[in-house]
Each structure stands twice: as C-alpha cells, then as structure tokens.
C-alpha positions in Angstrom: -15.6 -10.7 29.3 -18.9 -12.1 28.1 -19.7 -15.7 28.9 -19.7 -18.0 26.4 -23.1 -18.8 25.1 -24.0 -22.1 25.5 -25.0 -24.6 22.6 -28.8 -25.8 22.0 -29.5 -28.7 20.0 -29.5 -26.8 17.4 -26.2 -25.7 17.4 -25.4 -29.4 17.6 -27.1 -30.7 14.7 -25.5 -27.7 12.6 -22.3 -29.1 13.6 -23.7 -32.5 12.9 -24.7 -31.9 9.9 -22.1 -29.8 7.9 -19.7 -32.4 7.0 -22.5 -34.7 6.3 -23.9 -32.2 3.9 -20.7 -32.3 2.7 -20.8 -35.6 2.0 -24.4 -36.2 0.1 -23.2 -33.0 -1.9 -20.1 -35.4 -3.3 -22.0 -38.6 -3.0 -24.9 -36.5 -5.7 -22.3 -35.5 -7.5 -20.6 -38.6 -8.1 -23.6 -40.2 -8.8 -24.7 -38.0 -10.8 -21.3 -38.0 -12.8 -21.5 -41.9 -13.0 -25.1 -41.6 -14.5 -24.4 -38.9 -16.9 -21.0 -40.5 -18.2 -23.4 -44.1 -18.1 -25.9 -43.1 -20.2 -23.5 -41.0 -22.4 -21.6 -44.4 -23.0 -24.7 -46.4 -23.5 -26.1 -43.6 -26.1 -22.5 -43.7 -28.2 -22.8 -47.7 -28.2 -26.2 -47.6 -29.1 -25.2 -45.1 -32.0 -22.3 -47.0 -33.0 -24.3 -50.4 -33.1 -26.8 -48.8 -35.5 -24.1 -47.8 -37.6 -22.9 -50.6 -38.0 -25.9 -52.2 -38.8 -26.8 -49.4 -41.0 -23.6 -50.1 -43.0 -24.3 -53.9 -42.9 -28.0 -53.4 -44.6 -26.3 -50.9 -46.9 -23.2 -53.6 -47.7 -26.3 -56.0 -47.9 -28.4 -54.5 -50.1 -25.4 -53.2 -52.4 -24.2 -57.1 -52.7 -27.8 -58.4 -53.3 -27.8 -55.7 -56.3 -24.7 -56.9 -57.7 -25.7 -60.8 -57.5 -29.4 -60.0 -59.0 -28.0 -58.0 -62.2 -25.4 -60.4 -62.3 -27.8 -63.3 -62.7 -30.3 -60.9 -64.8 -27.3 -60.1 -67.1 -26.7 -64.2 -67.3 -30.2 -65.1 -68.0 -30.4 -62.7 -70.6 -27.2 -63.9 -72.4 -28.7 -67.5 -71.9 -31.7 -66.3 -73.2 -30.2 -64.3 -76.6 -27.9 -67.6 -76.6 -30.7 -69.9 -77.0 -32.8 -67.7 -79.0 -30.0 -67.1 -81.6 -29.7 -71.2 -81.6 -33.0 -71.8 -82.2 -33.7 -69.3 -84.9 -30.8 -70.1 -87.0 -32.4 -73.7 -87.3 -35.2 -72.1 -88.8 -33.3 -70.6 -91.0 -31.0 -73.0 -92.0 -32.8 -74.7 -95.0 -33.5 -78.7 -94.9 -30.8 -78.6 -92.2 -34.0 -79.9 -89.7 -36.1 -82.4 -89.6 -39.4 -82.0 -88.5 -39.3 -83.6 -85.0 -36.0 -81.3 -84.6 -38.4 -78.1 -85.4 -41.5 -79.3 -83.3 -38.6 -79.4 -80.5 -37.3 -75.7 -81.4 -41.2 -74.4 -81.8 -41.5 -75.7 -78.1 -38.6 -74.5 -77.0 -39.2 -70.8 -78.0 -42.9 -70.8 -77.3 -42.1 -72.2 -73.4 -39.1 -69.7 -73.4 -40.2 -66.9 -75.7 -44.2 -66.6 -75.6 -44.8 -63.1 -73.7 -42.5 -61.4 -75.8 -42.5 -63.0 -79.6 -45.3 -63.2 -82.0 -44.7 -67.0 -82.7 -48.0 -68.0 -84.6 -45.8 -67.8 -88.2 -43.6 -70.5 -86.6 -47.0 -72.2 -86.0 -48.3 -72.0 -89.8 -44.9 -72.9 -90.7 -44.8 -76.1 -88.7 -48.0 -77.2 -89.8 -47.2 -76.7 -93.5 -44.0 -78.5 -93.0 -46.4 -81.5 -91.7 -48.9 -81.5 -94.1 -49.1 -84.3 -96.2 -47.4 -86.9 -94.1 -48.4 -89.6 -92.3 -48.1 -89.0 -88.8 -49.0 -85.3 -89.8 -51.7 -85.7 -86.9 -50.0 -86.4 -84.5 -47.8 -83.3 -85.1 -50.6 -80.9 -84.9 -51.7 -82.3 -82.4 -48.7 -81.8 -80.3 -48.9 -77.9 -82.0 -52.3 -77.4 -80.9 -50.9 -79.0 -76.9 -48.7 -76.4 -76.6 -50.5 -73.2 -77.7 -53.4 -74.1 -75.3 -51.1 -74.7 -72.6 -50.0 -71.5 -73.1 -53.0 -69.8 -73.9 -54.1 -71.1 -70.3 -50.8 -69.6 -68.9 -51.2 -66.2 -70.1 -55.1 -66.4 -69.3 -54.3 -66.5 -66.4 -52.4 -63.8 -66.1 -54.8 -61.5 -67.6 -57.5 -62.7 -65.5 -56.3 -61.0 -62.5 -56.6 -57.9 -63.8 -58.9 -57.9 -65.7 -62.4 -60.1 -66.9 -63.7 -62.6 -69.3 -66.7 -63.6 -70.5 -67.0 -67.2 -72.4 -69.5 -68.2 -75.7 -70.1 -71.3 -77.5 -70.5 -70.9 -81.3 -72.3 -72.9 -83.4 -69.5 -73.2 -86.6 -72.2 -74.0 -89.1 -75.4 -71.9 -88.3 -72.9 -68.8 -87.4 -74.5 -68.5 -83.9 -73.5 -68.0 -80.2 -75.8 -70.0 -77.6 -76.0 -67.6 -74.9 -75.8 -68.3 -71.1 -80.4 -68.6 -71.0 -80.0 -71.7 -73.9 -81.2 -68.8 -76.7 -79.3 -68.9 -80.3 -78.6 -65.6 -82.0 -76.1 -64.1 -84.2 -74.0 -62.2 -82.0 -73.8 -62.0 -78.0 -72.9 -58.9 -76.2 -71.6 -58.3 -72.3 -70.8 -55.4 -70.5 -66.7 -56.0 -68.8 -64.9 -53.7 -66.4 -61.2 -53.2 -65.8 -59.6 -50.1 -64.1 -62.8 -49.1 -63.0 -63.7 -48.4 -67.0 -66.7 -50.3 -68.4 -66.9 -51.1 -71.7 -70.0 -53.4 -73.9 -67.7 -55.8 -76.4 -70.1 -57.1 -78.9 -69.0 -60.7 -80.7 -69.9 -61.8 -84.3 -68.9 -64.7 -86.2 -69.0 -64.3 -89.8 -67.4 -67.7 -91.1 -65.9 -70.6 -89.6 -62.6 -72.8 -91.6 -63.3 -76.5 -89.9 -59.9 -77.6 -92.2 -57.7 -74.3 -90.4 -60.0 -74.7 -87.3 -60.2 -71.0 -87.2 -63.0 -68.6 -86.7 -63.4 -65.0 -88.5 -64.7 -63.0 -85.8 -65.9 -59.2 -86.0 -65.3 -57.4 -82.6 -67.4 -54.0 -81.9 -66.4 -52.2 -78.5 -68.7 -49.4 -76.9 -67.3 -47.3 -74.1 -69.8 -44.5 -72.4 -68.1 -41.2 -72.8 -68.6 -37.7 -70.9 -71.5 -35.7 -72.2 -73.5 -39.0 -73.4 -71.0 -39.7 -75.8 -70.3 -43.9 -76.8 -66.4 -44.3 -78.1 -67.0 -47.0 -80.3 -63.9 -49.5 -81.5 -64.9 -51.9 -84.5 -62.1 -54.5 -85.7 -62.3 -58.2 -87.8 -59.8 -60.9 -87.5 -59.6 -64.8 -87.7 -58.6 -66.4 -84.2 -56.9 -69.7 -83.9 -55.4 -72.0 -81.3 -51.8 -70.1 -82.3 -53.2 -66.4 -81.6 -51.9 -65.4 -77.9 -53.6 -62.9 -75.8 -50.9 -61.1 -74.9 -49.5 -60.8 -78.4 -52.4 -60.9 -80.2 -54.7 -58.4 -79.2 -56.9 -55.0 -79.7 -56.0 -52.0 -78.7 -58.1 -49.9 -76.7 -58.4 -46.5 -75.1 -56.6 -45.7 -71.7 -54.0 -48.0 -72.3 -56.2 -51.1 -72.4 -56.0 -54.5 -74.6 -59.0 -57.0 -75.4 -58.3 -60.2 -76.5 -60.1 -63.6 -78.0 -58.5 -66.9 -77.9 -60.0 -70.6 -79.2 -59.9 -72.6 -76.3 -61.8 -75.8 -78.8 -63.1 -76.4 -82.2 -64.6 -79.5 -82.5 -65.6 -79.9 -86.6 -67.4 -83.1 -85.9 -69.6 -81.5 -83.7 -69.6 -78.0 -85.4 -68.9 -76.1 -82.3 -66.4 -73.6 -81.5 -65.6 -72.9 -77.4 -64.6 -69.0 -77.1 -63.1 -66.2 -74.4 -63.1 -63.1 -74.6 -60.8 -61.4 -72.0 -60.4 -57.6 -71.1 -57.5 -56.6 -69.4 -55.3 -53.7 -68.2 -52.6 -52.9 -71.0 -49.7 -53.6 -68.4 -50.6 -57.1 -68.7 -49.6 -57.4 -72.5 -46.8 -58.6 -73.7 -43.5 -57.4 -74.1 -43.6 -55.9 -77.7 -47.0 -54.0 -76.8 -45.6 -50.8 -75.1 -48.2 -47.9 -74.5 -48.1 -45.1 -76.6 -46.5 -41.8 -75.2 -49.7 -39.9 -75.7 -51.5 -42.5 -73.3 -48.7 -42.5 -70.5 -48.3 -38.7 -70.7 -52.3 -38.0 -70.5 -51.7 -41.0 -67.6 -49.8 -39.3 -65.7 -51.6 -35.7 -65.6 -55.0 -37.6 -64.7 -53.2 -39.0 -61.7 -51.7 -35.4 -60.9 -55.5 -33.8 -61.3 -56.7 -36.9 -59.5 -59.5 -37.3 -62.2 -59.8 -40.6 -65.1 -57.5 -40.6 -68.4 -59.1 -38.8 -71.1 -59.4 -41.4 -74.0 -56.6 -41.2 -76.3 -57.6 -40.7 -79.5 
C-alpha cells in the first residue's frame, strides 16, 4: 500500500482557496446582478420621467394653442364688432355730429390703419368741417393723427428697408439737396433685399389750401445684361396717404412709398420721405402677386435672385 503523499503548501492553499473562490464567484455575481437590475431601474425611471414630461410639453403646448386662438378668435370678433359700429355711423346720415365722427375716424385709424385705406374718411371729415368756425381746430386734430401714424408705420418700414428725406420749395418747385444746391428733382440710389434701385423725385405743383404735393416718381433698377427696369408713376401725397396703404409697386415683391411729414404754406416749404421697403412690410390689403411668390420660391430653390416680375 503506497504511502500517502504528503501535502505542500500548495496543496493547502488549493484547499484554502476553493470555497473562497466560491464565494467571490457569488459575491460577483450578486453584485453584478444588483448593478445590472440598478441601472435597468434607473434607465426605466429615467424613461418614464421623460415621458412624462414629454406629455406635459405636449399637454402644454396643446393648451397654449387653444387659449391663443381662443383669444385670436375674440379679438377678431371685437375687432369686426367695433368695426361694424363704427362704420354704420358713417353711414347713418346726419345721425353724427362731427366731434362724434372725429372720435370714430380715430378710432378706426388707431385700430384699423395697416389694413384699411382710410384717407376717404379723411376727405370726408374735412369736408364735413369746412366752413365752421372751429373748422381749424378739427383739422388740426386730422392732420395729429395721420402723422402719428405715419410715424408708426415709418417705423416699421424702416427696419427693413431705407429712406432718404428732401425739403421742397412749394413755390419755386425745387428740392434743396443735402450740399445747400436747388434743382428740380433730387435722385438717390436705396437698397433693400440686397436689390439697389435709383428713385428719382419731381414735384410738379404744390395745393398750399389741400396742403398736398403732386409728385412724379421715376424708379431705375440695373438689370442682367446692362439692362435698367425703369418704373415711372404720378400721384398727389398728403398728410392722409399711409405708407403701408398707399404705395408703388415694384419688382420682386417690393413697395416704395412717399409720405408729408410738413407743409408749411407760410413758409412755402414742403418736408418729404421717401422710404423703400420689402413688400412683407405692407399692409394687409397689399398681398404679393402669385407670379412673384411662385418665381420666389424657385430663386430660393436655384439659390440665385428673383427674376423681376414683369
């Protein structure tokens, strides 16, 4: 019978060590059981808390839709209230006195102004005053509230576009340019949209009694090959002639306007602006036409500037 081999330290630590292996397998088990099922926990919560607040922004945004064309839809039946109101007491013949239309003019213009061409309103106002005593007064007040608009919706144009100003001599028919010099006409190149145009202003007669000036307006716009598009129109501006309203068309969607800012008939001088501006800026009732938002839209596709519309 052979005898028994005895154990080296070897031998020991194997025996040692087994059940401890043992043991650190579990223990690396468990723990990494406990991390998995951890971190699977944390991930769901996380998931679940972005849910929710995923459904809160929705439930959010879905409610702060609702209240904003809930208020839109109110302000507009105000609005087509009011206007309705206002209107019929224009209508109604000697129904109104003239203080009560001066107040319904006002009304409208503060209300009304970027979407209604109010200037017959205006005329009819000042006929209605002619002839009474305090009929000063009363244009006065008509001629407050155009140039306080006016300086509104200047302002608005402005930051898209530019302006030039001119002072005009209503008896000699002359602008006095920016270097003191009097001539018949004064010229200045504008740019909005990256298109430059020359806009070229004459005065052909001045009405001290309407305080109104009969302007003729030439436009010149460099075209491909060498070319000059060339836009000519005459018109009378007042203090009741709005830029946003009252303006020329141009190519690409554009708009130039000239407002009165002063006409002084003692002094014989008339203060003028001309403003060039973006069509976007324009009032309500002056929509591009389709031809200019389709050609638009393929110059932004190609990457390349609108072709004029013609």
């Amino acid at each position: 019978m052979p005898e028994p081999r005895s154990r080296d330290r070897w031998d020991k630590a194997e025996i040692i060590l087994k059940p401890v292996g043992g043991l650190f397998t579990a223990l690396a088990v468990a723990i990494v059981g406990f991390w998995t099922s951890s971190y699977l926990r944390d991930r769901e919560s996380k998931e679940s808390a972005l849910r929710e607040r995923m459904q809160t922004s929705d439930t959010n945004s879905r409610l702060y839709s609702e209240l904003i064309s809930k208020r839109e839809e109110s302000e507009s039946a105000l609005r087509k209230d009011m206007f309705k109101s206002i209107i019929d007491s224009f209508l109604r013949t000697g129904s109104s006195s003239l203080e009560d239309q001066v107040l319904n003019l006002e009304l409208l213009v503060y209300n009304f102004h970027e979407s209604l061409n109010l200037k017959p309103l205006f005329l009819h106002v000042q006929r209605a005053a002619a002839g009474r005593a305090d009929r000063a007064d009363y244009i006065a007040r008509l001629n407050r509230v155009a140039t306080e608009i006016t300086k509104k919706q200047m302002l608005v144009l402005e930051e898209g576009g530019q302006r030039f100003d001119a002072t005009l001599d209503t008896k000699k028919l002359e602008f006095t340019g920016s270097d003191g010099l009097a001539a018949g006409f004064i010229a200045q190149d504008l740019a909005a949209e990256g298109i430059r145009r020359n806009f070229r202003l004459e005065a052909i007669r001045a009405d001290p009694a309407t305080q109104e000036v009969d302007l003729r307006l030439t436009v010149r716009t460099p075209a491909a090959g060498g070319e000059v598009e060339t836009t000519s129109t005459e018109f009378w501006v007042g203090y009741f002639d709005f830029p946003m309203i009252d303006n020329t068309r141009l190519s690409r969607d554009q708009r130039c306007a000239v407002v009165l800012n002063n006409f002084d008939p003692g002094e014989g001088t008339a203060d003028l602006t001309l403003v060039y501006f973006p069509g976007k800026y324009a009032g309500l009732r002056e929509k591009p036409y389709y031809d200019e938002v389709v050609a638009r839209l393929l110059a932004a596709n190609r990457g390349s500037p609108a072709a004029p519309a013609r």
